[in-house]
mmJSON file of the N, C-alpha and C atoms, coordinates in Angstrom:
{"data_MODEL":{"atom_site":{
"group_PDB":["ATOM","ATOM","ATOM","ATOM","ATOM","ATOM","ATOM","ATOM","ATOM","ATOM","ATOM","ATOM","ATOM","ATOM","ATOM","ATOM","ATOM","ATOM","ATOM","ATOM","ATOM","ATOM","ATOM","ATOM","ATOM","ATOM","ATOM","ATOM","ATOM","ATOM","ATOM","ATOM","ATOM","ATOM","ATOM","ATOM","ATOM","ATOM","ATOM","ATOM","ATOM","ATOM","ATOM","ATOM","ATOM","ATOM","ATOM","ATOM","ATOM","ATOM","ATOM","ATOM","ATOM","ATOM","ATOM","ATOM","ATOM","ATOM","ATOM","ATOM","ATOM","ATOM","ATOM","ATOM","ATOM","ATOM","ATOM","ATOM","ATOM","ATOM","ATOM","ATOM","ATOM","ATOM","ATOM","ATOM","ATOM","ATOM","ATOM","ATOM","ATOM","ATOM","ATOM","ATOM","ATOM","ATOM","ATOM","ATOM","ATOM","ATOM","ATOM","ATOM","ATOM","ATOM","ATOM","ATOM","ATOM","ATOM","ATOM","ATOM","ATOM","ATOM","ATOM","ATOM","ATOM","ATOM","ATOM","ATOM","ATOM","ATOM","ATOM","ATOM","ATOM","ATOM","ATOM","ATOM","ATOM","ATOM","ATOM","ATOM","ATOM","ATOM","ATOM","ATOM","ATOM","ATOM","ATOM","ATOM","ATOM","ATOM","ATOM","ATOM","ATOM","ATOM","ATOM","ATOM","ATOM","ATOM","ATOM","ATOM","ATOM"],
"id":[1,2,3,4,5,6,7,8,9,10,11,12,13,14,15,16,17,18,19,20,21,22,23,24,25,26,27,28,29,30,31,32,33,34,35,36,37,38,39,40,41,42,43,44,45,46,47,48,49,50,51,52,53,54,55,56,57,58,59,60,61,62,63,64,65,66,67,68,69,70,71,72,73,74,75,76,77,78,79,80,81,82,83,84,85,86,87,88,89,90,91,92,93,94,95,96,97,98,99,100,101,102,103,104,105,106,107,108,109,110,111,112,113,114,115,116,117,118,119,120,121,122,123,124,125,126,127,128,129,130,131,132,133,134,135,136,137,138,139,140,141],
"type_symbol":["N","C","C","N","C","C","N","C","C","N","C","C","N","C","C","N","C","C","N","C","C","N","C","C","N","C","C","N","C","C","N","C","C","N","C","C","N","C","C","N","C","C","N","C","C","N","C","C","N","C","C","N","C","C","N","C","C","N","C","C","N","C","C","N","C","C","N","C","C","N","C","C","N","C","C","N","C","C","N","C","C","N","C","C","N","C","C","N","C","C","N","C","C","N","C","C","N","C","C","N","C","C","N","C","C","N","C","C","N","C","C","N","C","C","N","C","C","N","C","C","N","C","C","N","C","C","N","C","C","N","C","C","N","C","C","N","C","C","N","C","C"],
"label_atom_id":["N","CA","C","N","CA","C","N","CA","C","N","CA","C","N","CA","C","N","CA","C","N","CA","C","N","CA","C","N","CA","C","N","CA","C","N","CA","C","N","CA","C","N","CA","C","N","CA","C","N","CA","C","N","CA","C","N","CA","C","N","CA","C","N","CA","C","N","CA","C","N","CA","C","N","CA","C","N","CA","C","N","CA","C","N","CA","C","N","CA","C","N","CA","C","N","CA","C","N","CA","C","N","CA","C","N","CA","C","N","CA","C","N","CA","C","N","CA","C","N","CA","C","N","CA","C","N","CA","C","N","CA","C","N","CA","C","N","CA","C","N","CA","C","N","CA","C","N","CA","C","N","CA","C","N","CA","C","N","CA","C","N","CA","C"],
"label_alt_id":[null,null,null,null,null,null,null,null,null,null,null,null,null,null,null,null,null,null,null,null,null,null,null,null,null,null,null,null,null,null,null,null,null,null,null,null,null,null,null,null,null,null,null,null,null,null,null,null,null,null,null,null,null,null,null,null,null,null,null,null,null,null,null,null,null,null,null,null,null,null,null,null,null,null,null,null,null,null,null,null,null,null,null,null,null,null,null,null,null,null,null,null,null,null,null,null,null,null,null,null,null,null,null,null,null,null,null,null,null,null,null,null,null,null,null,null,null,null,null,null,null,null,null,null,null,null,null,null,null,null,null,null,null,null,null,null,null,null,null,null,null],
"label_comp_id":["UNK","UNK","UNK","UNK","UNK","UNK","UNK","UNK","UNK","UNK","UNK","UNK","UNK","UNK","UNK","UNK","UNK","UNK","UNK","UNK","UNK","UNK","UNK","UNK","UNK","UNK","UNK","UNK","UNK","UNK","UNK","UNK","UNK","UNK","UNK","UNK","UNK","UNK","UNK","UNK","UNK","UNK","UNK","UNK","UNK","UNK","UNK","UNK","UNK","UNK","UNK","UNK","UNK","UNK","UNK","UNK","UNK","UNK","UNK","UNK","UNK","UNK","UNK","UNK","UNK","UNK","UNK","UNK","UNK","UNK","UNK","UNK","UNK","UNK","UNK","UNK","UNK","UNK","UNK","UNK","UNK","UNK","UNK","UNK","UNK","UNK","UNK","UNK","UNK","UNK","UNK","UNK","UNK","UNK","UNK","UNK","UNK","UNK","UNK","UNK","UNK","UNK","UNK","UNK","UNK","UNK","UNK","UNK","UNK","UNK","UNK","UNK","UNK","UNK","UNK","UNK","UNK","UNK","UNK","UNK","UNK","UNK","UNK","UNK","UNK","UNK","UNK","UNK","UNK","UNK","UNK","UNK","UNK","UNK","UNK","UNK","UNK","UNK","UNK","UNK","UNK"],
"label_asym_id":["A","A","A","A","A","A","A","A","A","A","A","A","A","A","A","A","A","A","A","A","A","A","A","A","A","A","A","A","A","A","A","A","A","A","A","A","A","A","A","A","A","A","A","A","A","A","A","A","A","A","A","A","A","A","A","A","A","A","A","A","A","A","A","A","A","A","A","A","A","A","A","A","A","A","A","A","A","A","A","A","A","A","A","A","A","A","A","A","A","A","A","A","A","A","A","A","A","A","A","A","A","A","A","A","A","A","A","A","A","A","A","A","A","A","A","A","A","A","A","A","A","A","A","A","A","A","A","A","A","A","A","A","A","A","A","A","A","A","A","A","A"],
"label_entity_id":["1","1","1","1","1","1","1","1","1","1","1","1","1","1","1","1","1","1","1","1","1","1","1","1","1","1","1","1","1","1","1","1","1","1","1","1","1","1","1","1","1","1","1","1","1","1","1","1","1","1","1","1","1","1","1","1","1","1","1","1","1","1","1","1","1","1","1","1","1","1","1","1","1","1","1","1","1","1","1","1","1","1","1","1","1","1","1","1","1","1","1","1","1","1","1","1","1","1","1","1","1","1","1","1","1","1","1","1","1","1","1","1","1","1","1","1","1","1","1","1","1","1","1","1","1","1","1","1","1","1","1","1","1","1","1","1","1","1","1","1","1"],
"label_seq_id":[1,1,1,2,2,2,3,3,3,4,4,4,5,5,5,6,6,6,7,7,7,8,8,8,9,9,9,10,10,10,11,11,11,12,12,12,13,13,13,14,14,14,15,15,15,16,16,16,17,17,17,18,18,18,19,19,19,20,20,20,21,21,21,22,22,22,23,23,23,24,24,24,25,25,25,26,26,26,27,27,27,28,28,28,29,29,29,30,30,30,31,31,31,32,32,32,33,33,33,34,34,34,35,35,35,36,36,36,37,37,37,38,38,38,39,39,39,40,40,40,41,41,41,42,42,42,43,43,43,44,44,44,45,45,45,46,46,46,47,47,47],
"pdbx_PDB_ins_code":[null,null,null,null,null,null,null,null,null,null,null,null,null,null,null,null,null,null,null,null,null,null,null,null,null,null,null,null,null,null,null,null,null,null,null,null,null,null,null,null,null,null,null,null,null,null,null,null,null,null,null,null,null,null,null,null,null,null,null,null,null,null,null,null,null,null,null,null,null,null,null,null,null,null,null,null,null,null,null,null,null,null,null,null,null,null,null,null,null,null,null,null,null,null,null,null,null,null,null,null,null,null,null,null,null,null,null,null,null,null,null,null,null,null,null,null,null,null,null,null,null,null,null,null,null,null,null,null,null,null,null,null,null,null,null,null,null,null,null,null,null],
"Cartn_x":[159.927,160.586,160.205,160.026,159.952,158.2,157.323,156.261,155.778,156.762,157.003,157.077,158.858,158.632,157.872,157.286,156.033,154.712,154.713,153.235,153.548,155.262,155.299,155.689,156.031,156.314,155.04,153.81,152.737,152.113,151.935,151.434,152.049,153.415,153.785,153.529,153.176,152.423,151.416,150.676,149.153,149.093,149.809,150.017,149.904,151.549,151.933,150.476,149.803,148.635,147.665,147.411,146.492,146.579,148.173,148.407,148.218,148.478,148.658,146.988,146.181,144.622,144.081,144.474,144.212,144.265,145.751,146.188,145.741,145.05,144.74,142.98,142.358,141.249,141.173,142.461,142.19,142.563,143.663,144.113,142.856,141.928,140.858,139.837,139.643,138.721,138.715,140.39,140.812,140.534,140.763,140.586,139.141,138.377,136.321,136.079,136.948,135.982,136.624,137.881,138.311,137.656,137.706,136.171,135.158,134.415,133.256,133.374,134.249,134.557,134.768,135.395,135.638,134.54,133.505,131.967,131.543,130.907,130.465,130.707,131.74,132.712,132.155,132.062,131.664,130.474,129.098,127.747,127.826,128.497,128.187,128.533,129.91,129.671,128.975,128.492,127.468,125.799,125.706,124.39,124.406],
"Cartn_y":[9.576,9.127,7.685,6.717,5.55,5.434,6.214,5.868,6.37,7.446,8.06,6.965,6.231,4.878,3.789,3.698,2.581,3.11,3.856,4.49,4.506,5.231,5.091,3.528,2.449,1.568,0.69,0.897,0.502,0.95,2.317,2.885,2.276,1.944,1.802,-0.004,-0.519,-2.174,-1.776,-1.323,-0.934,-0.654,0.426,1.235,-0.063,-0.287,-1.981,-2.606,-3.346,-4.308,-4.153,-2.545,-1.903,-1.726,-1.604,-1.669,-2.935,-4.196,-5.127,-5.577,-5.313,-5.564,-5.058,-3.339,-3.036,-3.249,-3.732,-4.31,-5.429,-6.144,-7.436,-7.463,-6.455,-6.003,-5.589,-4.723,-4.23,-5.533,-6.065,-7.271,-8.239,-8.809,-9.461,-8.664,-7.444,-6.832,-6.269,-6.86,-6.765,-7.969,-9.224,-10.209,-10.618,-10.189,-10.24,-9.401,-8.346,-7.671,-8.239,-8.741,-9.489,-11.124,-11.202,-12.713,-12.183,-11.332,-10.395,-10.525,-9.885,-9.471,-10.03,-11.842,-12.522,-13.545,-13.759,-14.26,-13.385,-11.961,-11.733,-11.493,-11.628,-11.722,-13.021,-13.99,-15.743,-15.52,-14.954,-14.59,-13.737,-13.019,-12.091,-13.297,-14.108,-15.113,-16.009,-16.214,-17.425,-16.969,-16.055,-15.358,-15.329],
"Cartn_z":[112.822,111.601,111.269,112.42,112.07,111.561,111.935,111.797,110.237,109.486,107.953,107.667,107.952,107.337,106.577,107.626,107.696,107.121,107.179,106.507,105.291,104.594,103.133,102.484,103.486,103.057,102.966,103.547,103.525,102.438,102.144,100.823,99.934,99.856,98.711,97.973,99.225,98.569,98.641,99.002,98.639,97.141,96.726,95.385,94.437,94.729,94.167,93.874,94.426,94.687,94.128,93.809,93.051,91.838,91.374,89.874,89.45,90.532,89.807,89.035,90.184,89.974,88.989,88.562,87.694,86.113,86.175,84.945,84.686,85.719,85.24,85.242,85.178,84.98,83.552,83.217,82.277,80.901,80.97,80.407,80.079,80.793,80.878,80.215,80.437,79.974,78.229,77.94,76.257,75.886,76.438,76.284,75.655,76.858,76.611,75.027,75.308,73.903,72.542,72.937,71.251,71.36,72.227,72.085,71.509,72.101,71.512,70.164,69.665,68.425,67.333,68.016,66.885,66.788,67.787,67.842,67.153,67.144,66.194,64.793,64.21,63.209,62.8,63.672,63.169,63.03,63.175,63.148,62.014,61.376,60.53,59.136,59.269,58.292,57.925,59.177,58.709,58.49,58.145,57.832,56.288],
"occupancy":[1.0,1.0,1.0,1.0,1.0,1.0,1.0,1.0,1.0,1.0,1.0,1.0,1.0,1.0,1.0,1.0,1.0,1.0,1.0,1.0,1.0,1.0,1.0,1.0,1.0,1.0,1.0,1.0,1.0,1.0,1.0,1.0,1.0,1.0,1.0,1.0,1.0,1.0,1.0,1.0,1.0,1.0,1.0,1.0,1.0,1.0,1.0,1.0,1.0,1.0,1.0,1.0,1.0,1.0,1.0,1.0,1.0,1.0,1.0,1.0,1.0,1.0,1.0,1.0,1.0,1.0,1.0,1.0,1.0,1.0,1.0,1.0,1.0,1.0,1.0,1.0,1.0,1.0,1.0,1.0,1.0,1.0,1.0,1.0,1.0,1.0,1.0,1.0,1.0,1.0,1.0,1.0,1.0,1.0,1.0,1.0,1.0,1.0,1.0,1.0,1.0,1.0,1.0,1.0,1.0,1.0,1.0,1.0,1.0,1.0,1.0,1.0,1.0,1.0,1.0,1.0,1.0,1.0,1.0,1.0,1.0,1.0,1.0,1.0,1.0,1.0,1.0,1.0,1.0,1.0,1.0,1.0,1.0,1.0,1.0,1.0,1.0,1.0,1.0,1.0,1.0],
"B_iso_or_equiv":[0.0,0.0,0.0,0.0,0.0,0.0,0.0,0.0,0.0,0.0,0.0,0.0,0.0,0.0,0.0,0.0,0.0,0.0,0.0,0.0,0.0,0.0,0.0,0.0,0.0,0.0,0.0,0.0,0.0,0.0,0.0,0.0,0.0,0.0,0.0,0.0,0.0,0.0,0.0,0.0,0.0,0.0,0.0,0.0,0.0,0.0,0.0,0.0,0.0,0.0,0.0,0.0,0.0,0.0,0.0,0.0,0.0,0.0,0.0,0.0,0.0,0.0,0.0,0.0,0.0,0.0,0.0,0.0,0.0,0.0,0.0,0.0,0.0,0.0,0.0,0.0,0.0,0.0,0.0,0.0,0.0,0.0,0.0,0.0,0.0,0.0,0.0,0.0,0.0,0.0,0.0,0.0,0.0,0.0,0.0,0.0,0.0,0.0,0.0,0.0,0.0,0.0,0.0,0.0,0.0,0.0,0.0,0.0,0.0,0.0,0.0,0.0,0.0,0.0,0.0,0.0,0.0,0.0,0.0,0.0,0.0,0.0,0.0,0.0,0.0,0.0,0.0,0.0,0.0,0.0,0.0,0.0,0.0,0.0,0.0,0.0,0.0,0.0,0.0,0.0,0.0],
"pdbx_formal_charge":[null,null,null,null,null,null,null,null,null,null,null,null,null,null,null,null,null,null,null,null,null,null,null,null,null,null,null,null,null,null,null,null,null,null,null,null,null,null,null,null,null,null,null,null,null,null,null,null,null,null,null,null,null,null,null,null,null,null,null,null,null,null,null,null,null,null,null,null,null,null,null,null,null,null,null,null,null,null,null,null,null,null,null,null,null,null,null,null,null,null,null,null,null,null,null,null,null,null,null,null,null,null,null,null,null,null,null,null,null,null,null,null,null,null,null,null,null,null,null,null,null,null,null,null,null,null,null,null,null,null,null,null,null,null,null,null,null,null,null,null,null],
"auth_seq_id":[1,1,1,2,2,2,3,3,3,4,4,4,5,5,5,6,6,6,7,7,7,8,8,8,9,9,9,10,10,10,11,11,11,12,12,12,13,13,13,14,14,14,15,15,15,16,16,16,17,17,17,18,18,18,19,19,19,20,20,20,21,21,21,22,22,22,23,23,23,24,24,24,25,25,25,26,26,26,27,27,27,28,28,28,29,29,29,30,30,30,31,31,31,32,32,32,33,33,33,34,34,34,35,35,35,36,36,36,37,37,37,38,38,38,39,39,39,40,40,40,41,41,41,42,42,42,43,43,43,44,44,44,45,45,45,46,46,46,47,47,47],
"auth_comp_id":["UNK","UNK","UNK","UNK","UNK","UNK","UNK","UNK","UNK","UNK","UNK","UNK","UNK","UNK","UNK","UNK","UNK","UNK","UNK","UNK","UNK","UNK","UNK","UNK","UNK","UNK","UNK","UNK","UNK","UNK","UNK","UNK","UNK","UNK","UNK","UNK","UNK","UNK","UNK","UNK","UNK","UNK","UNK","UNK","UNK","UNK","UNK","UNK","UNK","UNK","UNK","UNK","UNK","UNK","UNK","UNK","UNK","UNK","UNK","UNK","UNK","UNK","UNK","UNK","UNK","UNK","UNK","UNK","UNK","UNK","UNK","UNK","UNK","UNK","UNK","UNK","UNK","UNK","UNK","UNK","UNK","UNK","UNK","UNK","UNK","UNK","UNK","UNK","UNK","UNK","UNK","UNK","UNK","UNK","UNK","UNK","UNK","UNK","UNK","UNK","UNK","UNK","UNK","UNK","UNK","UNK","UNK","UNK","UNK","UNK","UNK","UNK","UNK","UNK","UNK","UNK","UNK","UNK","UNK","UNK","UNK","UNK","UNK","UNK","UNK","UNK","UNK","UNK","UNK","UNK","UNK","UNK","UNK","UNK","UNK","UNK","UNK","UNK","UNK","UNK","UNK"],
"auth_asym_id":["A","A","A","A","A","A","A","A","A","A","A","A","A","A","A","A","A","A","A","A","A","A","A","A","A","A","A","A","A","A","A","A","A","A","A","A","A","A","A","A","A","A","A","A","A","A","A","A","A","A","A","A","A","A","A","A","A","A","A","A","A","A","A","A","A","A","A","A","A","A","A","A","A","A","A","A","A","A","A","A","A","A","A","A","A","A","A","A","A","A","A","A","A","A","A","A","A","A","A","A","A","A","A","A","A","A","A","A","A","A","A","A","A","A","A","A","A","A","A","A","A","A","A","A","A","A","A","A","A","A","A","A","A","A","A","A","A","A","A","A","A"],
"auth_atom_id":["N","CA","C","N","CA","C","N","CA","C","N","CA","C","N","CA","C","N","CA","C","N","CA","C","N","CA","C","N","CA","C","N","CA","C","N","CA","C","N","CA","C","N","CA","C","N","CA","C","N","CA","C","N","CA","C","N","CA","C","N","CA","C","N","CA","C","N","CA","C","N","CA","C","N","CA","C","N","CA","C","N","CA","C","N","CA","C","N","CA","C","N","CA","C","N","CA","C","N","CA","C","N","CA","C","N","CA","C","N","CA","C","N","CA","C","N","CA","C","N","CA","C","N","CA","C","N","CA","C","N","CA","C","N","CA","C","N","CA","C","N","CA","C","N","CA","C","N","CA","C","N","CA","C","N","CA","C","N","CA","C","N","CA","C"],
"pdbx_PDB_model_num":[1,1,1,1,1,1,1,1,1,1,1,1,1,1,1,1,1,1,1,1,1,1,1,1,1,1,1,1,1,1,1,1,1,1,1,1,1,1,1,1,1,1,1,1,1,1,1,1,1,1,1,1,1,1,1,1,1,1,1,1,1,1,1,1,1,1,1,1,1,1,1,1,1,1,1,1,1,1,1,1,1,1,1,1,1,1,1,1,1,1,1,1,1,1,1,1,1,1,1,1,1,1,1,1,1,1,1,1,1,1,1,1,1,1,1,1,1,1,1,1,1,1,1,1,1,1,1,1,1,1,1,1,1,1,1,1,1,1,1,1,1]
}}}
């Protein structure tokens, strides 16, 4: 029983740790493409 424990309490910061990475992959990775977006937005005006 104690070793259920610990194995689900281990999975479950793992889990944790992984969402957090992810979201902040994905967050950054919205970030890059609306930079993207508003550089080329500034290139399309000044042409």
């Amino acid at each position: 029983m104690n070793g259920l424990v610990l194995t689900v309490t281990f999975a479950a910061i793992f889990f944790y740790v992984l969402h957090g990475v992810v979201r902040s992959a994905v967050r950054d990775g919205i970030l890059q493409a609306e930079e993207k977006r508003q550089a080329e937005e500034q290139n399309q005006e000044t042409r």
